[in-house]
N, C-alpha and C positions, 0 to 999 in steps of 0.2 A: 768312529760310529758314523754310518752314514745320515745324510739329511732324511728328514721324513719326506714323502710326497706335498705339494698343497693340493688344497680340496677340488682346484680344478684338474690336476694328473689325475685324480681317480674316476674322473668322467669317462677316461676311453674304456670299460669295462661296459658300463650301463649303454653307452655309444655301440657298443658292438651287439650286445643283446636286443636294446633296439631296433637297430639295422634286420639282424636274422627273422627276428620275430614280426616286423612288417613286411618281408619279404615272405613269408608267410602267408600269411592274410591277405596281402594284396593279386597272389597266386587261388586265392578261393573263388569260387562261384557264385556265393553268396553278396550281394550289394555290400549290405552293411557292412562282412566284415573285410572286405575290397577300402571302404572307406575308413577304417580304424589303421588298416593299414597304411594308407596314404597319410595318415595324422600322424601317426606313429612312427613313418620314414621322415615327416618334418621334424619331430623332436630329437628324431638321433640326427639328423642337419644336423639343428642347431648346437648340440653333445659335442658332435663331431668337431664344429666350426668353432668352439669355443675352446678343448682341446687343444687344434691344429694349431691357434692363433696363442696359448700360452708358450707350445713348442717350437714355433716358428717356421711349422708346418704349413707354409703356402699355396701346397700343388695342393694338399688338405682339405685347405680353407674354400679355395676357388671351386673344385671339386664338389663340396657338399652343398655351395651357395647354387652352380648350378643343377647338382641333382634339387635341392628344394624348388627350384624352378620346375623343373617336371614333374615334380609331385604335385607340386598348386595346380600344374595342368592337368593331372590325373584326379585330383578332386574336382575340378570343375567338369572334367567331360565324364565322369561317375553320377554326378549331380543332374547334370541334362541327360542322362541317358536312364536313370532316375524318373524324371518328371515324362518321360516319353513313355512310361509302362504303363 
């Protein structure tokens, strides 16, 4: 009988729904949901990186720390471009 999963293997699912579904939104024209999107690519990061790091997935880890890097960028210049309208 195989081993069950732990409850962090089940993360790459919700990781990847994440993922598609910010790319999504942050493809809209609308501000707000540009900015749901940008939140929403942080959480699947974090999915991602905590996944990657049970697996021993490195290129993973590094990967989704620096896409979260671009996305903190992508909320901050949505935010000033925001306050300019």
């Amino acid at each position: 009988m195989a081993d069950w999963p732990t409850w962090v293997e089940w993360l790459e699912w919700p990781a990847m729904a994440a993922s598609l579904l910010a790319a999504w939104l942050v493809a809209s024209t609308v501000a707000r949901r540009r900015m749901a999107g940008f939140w929403i690519f942080l959480a699947s990061n974090a999915l991602w990186i905590a996944w990657g790091w049970q697996d021993g997935a490195w290129a993973l880890v590094t990967l989704n720390a620096c896409l979260a890097v671009t996305n903190v960028r992508g909320i901050v210049k949505n935010e000033a471009a925001g306050q300019r309208c």
